[in-house]
Predicted model as a PDB file, atoms N, CA, C, CB and O in Angstrom, pLDDT in the B-factor column:
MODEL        1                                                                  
ATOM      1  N   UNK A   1      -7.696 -22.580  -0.790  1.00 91.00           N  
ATOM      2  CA  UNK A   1      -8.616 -21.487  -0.591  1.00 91.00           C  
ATOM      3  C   UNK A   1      -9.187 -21.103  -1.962  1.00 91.00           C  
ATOM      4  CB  UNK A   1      -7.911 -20.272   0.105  1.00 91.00           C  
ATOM      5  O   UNK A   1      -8.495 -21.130  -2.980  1.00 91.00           O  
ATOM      6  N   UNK A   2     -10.402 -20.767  -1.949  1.00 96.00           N  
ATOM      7  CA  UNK A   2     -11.311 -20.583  -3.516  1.00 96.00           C  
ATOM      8  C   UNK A   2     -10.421 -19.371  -3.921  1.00 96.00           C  
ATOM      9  CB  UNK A   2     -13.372 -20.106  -3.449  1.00 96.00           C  
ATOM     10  O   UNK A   2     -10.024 -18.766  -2.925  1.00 96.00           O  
ATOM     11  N   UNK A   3     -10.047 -18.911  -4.958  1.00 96.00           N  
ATOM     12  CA  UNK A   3      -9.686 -17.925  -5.750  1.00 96.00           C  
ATOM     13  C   UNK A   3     -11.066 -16.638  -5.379  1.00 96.00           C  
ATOM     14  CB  UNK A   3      -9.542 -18.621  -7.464  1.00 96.00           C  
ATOM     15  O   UNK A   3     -10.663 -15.477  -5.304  1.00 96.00           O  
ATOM     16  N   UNK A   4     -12.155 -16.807  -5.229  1.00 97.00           N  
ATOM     17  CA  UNK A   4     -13.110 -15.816  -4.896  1.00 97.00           C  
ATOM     18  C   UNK A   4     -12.947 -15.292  -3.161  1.00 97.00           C  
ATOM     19  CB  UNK A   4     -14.642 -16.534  -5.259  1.00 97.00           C  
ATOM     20  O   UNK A   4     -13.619 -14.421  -2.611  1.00 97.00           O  
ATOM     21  N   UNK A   5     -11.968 -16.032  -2.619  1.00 96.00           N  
ATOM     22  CA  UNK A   5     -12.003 -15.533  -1.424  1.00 96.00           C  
ATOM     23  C   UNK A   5     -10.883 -14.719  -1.521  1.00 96.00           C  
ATOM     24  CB  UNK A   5     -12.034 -16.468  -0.349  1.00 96.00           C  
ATOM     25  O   UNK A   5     -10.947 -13.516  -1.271  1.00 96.00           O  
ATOM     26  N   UNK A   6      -9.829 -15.295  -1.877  1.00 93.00           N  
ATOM     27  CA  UNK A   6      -8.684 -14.234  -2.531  1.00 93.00           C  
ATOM     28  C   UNK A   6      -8.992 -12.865  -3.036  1.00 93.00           C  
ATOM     29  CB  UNK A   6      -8.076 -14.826  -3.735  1.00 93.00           C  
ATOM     30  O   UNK A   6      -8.618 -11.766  -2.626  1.00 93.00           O  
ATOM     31  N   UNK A   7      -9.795 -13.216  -4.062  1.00 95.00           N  
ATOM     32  CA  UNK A   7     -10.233 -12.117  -4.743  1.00 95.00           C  
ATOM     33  C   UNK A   7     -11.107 -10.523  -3.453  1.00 95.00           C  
ATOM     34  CB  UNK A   7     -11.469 -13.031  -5.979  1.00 95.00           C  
ATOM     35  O   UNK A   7     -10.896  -9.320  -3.602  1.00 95.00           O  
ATOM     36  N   UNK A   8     -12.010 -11.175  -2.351  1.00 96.00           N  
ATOM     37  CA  UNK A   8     -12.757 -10.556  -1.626  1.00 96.00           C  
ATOM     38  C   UNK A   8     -11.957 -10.244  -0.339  1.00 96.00           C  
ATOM     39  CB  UNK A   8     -13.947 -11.271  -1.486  1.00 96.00           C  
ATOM     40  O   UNK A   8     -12.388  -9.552   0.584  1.00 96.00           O  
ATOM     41  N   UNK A   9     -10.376 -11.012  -0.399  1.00 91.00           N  
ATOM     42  CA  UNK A   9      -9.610 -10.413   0.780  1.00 91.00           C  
ATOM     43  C   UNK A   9      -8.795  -9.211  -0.252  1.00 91.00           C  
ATOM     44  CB  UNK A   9      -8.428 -11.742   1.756  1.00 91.00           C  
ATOM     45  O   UNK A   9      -8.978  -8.027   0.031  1.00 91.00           O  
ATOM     46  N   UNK A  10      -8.122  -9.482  -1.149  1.00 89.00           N  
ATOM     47  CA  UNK A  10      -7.221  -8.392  -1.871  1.00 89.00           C  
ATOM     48  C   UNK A  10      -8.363  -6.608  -2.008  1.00 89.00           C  
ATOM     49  CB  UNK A  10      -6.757  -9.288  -3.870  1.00 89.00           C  
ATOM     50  O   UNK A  10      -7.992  -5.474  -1.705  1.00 89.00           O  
ATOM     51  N   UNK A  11      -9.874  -7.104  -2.618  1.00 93.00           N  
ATOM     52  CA  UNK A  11     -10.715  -6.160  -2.682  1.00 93.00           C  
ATOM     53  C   UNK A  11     -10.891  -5.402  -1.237  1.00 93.00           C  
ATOM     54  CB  UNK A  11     -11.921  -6.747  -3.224  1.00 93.00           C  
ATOM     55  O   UNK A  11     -10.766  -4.184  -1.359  1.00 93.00           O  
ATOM     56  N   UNK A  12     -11.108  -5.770  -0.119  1.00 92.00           N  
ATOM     57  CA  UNK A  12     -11.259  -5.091   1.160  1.00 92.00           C  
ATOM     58  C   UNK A  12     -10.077  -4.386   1.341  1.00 92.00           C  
ATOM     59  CB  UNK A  12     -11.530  -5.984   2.319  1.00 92.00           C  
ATOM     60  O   UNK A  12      -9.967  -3.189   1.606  1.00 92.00           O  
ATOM     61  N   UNK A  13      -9.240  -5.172   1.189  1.00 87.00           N  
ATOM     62  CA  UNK A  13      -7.538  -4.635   1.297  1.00 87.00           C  
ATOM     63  C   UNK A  13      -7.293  -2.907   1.164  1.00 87.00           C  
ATOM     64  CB  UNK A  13      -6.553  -5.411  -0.206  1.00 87.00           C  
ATOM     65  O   UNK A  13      -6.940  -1.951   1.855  1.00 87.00           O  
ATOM     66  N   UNK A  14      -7.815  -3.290  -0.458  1.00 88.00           N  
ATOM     67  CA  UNK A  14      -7.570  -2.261  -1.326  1.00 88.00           C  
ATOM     68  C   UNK A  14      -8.539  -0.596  -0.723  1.00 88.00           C  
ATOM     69  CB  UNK A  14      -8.111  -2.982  -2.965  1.00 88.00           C  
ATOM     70  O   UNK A  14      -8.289   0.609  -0.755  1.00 88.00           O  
ATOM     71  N   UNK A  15      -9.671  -1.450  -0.231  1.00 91.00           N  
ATOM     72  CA  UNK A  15     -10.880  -0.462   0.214  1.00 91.00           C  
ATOM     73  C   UNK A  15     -10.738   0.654   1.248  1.00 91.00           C  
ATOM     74  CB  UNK A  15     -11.950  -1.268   0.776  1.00 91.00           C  
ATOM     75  O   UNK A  15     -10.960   1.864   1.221  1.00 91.00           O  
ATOM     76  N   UNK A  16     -10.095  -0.558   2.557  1.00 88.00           N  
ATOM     77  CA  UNK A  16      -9.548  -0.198   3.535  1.00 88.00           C  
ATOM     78  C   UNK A  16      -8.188   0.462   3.516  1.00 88.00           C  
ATOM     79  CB  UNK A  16      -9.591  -1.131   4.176  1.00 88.00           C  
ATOM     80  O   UNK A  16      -7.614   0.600   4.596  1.00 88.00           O  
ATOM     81  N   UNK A  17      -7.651   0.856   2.482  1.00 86.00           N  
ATOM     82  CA  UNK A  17      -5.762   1.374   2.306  1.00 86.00           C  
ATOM     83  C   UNK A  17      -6.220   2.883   2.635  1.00 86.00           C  
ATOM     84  CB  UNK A  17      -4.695   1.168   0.229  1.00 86.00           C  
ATOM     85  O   UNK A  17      -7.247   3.551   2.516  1.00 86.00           O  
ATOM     86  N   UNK A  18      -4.634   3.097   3.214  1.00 85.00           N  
ATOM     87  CA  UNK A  18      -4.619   5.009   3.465  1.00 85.00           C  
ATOM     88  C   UNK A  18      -3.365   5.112   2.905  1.00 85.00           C  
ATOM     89  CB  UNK A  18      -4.648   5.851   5.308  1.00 85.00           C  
ATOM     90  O   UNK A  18      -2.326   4.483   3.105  1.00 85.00           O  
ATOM     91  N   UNK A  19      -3.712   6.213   2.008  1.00 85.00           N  
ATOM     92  CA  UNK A  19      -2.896   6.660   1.411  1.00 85.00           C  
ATOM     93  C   UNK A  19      -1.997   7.480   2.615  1.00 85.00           C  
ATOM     94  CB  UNK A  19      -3.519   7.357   0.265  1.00 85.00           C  
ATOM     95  O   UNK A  19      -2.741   8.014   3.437  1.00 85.00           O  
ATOM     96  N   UNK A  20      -0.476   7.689   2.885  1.00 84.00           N  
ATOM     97  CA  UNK A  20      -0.028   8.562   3.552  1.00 84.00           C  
ATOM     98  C   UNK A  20       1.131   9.736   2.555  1.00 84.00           C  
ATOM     99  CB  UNK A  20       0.564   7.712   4.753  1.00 84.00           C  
ATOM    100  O   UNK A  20       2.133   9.501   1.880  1.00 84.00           O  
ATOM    101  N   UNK A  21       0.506  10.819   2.836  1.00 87.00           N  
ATOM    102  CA  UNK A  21       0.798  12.133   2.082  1.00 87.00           C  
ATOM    103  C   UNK A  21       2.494  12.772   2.555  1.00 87.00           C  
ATOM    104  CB  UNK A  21      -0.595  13.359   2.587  1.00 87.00           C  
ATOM    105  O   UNK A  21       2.734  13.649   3.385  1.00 87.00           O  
ATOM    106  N   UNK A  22       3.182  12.226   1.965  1.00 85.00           N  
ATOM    107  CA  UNK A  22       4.859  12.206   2.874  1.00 85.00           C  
ATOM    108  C   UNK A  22       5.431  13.730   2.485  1.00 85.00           C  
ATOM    109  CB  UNK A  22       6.305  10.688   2.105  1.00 85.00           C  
ATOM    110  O   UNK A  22       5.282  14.078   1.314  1.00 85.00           O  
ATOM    111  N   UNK A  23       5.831  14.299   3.058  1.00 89.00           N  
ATOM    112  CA  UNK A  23       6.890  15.236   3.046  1.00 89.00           C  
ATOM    113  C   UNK A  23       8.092  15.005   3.544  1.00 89.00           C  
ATOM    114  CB  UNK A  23       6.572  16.209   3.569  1.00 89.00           C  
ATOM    115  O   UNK A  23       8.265  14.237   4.491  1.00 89.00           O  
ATOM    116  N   UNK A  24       8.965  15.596   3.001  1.00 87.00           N  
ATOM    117  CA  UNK A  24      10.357  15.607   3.635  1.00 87.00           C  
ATOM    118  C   UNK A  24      10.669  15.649   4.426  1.00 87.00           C  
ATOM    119  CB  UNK A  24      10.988  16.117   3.535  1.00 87.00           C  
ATOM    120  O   UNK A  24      10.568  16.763   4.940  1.00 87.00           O  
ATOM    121  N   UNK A  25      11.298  14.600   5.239  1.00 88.00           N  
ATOM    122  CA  UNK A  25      11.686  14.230   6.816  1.00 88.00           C  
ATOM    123  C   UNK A  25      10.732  13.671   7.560  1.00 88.00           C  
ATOM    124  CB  UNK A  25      12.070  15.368   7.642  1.00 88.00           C  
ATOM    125  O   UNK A  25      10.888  13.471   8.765  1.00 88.00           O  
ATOM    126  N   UNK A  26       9.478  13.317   6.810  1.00 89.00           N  
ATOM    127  CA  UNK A  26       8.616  12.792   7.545  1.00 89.00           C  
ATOM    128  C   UNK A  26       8.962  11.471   8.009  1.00 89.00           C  
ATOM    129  CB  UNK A  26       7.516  12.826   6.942  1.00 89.00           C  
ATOM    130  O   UNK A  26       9.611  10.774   7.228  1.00 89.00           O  
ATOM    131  N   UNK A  27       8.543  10.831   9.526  1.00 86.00           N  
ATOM    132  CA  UNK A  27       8.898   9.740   9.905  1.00 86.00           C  
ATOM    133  C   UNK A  27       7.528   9.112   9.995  1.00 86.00           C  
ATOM    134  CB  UNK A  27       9.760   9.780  11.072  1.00 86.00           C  
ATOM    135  O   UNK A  27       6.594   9.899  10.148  1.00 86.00           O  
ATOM    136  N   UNK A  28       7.233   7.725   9.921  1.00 83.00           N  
ATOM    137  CA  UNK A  28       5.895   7.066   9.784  1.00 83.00           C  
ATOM    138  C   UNK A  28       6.396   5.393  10.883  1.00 83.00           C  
ATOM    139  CB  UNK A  28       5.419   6.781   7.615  1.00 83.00           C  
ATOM    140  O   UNK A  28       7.160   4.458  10.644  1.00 83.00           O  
ATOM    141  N   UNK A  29       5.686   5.658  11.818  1.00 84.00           N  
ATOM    142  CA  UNK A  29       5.346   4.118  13.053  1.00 84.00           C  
ATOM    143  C   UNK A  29       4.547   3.522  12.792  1.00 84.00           C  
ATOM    144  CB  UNK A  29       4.921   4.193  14.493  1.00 84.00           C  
ATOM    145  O   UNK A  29       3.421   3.981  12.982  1.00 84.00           O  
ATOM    146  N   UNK A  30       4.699   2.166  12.210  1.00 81.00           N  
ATOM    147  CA  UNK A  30       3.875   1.394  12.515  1.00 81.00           C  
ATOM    148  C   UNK A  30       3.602   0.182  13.479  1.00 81.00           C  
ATOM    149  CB  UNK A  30       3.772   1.196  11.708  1.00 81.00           C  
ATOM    150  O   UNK A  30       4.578  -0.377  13.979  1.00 81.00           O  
ATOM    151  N   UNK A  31       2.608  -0.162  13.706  1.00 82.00           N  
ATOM    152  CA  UNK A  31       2.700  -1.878  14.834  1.00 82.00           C  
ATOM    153  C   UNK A  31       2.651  -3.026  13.836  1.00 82.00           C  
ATOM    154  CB  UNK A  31       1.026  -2.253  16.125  1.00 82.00           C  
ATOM    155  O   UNK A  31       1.482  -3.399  13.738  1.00 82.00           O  
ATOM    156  N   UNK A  32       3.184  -3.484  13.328  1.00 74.00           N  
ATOM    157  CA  UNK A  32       2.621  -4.524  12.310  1.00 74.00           C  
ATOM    158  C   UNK A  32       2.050  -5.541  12.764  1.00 74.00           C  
ATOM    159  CB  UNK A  32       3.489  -5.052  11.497  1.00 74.00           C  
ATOM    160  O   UNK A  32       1.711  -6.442  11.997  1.00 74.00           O  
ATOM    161  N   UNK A  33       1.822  -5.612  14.116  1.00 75.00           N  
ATOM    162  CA  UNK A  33       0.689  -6.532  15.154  1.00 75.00           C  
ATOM    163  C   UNK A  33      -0.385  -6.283  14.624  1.00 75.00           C  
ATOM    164  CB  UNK A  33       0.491  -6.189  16.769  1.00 75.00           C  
ATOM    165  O   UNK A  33      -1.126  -7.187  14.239  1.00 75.00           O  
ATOM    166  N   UNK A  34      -0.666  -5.056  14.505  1.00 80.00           N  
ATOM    167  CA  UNK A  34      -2.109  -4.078  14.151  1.00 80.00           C  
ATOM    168  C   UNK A  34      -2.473  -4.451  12.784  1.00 80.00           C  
ATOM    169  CB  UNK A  34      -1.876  -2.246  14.168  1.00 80.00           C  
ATOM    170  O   UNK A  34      -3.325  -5.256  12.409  1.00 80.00           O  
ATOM    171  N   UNK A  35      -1.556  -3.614  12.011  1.00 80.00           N  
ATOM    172  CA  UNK A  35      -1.696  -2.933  10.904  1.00 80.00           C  
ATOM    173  C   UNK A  35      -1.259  -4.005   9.723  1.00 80.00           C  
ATOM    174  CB  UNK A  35      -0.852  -1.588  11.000  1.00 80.00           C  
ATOM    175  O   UNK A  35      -0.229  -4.643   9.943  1.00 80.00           O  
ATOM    176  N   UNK A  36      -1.990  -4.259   8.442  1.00 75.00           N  
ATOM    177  CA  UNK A  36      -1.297  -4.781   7.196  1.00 75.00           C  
ATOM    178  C   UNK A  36      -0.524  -3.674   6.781  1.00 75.00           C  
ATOM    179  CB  UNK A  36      -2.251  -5.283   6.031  1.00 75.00           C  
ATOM    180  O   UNK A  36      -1.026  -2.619   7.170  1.00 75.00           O  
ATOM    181  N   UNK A  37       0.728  -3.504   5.998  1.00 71.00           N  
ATOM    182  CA  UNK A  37       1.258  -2.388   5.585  1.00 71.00           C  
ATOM    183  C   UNK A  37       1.853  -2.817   4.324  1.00 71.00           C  
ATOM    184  CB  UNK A  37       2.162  -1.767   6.552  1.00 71.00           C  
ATOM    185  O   UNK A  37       2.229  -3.968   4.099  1.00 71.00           O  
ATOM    186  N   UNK A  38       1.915  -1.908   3.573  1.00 72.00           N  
ATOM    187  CA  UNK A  38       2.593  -2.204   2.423  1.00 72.00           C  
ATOM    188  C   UNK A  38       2.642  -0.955   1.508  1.00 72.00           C  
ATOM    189  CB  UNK A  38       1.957  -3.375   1.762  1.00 72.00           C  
ATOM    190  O   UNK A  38       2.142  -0.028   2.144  1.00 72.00           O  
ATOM    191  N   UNK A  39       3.006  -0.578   0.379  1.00 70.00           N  
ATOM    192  CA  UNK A  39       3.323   0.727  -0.595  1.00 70.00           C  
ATOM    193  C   UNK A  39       2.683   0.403  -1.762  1.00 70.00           C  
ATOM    194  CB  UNK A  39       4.920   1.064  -0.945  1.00 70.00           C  
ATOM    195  O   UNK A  39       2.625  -0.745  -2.202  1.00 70.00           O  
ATOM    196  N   UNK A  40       2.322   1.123  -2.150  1.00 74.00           N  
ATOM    197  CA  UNK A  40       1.658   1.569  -3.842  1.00 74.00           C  
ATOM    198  C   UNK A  40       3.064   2.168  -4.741  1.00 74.00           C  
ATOM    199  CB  UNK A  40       0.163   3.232  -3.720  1.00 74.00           C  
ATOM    200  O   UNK A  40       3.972   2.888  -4.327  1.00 74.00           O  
ATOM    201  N   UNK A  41       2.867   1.611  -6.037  1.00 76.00           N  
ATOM    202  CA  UNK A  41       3.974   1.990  -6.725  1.00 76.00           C  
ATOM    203  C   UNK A  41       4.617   3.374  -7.065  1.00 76.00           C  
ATOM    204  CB  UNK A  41       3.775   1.497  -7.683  1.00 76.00           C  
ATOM    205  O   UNK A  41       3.820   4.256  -7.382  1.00 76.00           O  
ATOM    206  N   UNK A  42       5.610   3.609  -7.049  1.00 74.00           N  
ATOM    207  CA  UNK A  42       5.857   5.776  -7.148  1.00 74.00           C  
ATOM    208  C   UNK A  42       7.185   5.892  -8.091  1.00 74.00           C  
ATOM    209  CB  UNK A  42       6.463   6.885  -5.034  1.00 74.00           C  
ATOM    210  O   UNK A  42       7.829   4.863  -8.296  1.00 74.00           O  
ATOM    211  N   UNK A  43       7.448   6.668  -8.453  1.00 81.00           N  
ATOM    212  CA  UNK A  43       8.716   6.988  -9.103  1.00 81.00           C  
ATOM    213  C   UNK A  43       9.748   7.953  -8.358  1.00 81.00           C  
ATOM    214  CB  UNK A  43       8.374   7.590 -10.396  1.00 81.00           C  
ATOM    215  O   UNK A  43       9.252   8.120  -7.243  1.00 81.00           O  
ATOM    216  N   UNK A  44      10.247   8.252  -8.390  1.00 84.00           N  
ATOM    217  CA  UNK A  44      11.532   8.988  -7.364  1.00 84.00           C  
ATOM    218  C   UNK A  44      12.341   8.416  -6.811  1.00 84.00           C  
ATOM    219  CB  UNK A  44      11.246   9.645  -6.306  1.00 84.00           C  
ATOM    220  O   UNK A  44      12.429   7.196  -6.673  1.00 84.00           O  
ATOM    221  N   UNK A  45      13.127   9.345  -6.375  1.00 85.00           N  
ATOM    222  CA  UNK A  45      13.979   8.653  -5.100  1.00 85.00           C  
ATOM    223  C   UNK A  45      13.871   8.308  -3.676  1.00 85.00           C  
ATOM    224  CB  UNK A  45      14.839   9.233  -4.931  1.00 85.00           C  
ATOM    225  O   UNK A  45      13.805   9.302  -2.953  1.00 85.00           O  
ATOM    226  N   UNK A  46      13.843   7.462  -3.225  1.00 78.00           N  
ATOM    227  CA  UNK A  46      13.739   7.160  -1.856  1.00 78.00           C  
ATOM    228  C   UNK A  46      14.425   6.730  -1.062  1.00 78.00           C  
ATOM    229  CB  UNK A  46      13.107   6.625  -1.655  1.00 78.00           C  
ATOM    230  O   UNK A  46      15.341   6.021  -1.477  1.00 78.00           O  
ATOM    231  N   UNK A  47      14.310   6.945   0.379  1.00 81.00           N  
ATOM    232  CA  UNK A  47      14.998   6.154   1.083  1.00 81.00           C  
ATOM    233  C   UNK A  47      14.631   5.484   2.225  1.00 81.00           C  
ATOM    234  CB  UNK A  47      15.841   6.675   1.302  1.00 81.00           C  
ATOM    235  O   UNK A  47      13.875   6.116   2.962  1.00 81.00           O  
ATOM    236  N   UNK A  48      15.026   4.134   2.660  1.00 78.00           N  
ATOM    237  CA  UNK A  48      14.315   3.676   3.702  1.00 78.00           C  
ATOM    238  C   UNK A  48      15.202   3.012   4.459  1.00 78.00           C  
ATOM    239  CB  UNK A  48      13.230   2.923   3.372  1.00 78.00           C  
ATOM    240  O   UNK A  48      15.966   2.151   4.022  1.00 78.00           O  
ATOM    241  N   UNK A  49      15.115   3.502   5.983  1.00 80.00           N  
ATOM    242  CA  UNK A  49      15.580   3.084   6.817  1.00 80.00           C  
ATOM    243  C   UNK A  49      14.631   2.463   7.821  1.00 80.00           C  
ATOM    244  CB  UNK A  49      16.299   3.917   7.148  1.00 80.00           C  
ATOM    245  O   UNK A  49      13.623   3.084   8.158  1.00 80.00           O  
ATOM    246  N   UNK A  50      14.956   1.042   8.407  1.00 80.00           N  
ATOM    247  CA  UNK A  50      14.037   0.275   9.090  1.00 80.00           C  
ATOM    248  C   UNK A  50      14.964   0.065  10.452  1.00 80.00           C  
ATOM    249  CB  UNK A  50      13.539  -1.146   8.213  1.00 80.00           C  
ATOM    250  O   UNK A  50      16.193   0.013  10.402  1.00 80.00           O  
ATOM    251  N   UNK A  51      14.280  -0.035  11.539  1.00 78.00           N  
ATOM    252  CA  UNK A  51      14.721  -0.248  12.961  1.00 78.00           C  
ATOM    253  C   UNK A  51      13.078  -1.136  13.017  1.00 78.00           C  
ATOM    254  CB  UNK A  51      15.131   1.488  14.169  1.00 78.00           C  
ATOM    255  O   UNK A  51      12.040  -0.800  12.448  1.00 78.00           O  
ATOM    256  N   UNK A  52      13.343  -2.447  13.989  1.00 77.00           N  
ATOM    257  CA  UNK A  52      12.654  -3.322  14.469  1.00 77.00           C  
ATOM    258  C   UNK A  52      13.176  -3.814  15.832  1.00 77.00           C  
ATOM    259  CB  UNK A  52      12.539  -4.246  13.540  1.00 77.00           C  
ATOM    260  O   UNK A  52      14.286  -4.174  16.224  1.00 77.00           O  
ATOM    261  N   UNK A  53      11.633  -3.666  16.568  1.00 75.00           N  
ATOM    262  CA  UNK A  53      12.074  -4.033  17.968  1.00 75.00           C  
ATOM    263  C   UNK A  53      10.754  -5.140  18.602  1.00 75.00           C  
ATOM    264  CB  UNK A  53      12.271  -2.403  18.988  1.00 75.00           C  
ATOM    265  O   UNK A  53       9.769  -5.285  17.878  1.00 75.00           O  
ATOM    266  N   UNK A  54      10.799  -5.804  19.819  1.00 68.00           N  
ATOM    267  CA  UNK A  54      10.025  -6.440  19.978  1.00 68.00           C  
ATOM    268  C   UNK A  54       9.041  -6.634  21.635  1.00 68.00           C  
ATOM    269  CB  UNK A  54      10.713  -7.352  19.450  1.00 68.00           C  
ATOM    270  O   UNK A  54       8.115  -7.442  21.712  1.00 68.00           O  
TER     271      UNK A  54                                                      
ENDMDL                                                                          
END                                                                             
């Protein structure tokens, strides 16, 4: 794959991202059928618990 297509999938990526604004105890669903998902870098503590079903 050309490196310029790379380049024009990572750029949309980036275009199309939502930031989600978390508070404490917040829980977040996703479909990953749907959705690309992934995190932006942060400092703190976190924690993550994952359940997957099908």
């Amino acid at each position: 794959m050309p490196a310029e297509y790379i380049a024009h999938i990572q750029q949309t990526g980036l275009k199309l991202a939502v930031d989600v604004d978390w508070a404490a105890g917040d829980l977040l669903l996703i479909d990953n059928v749907l959705v690309a998902h992934g995190r932006r870098p942060f400092t703190g503590r976190r924690r993550v618990l994952v359940a997957m079903s099908g």
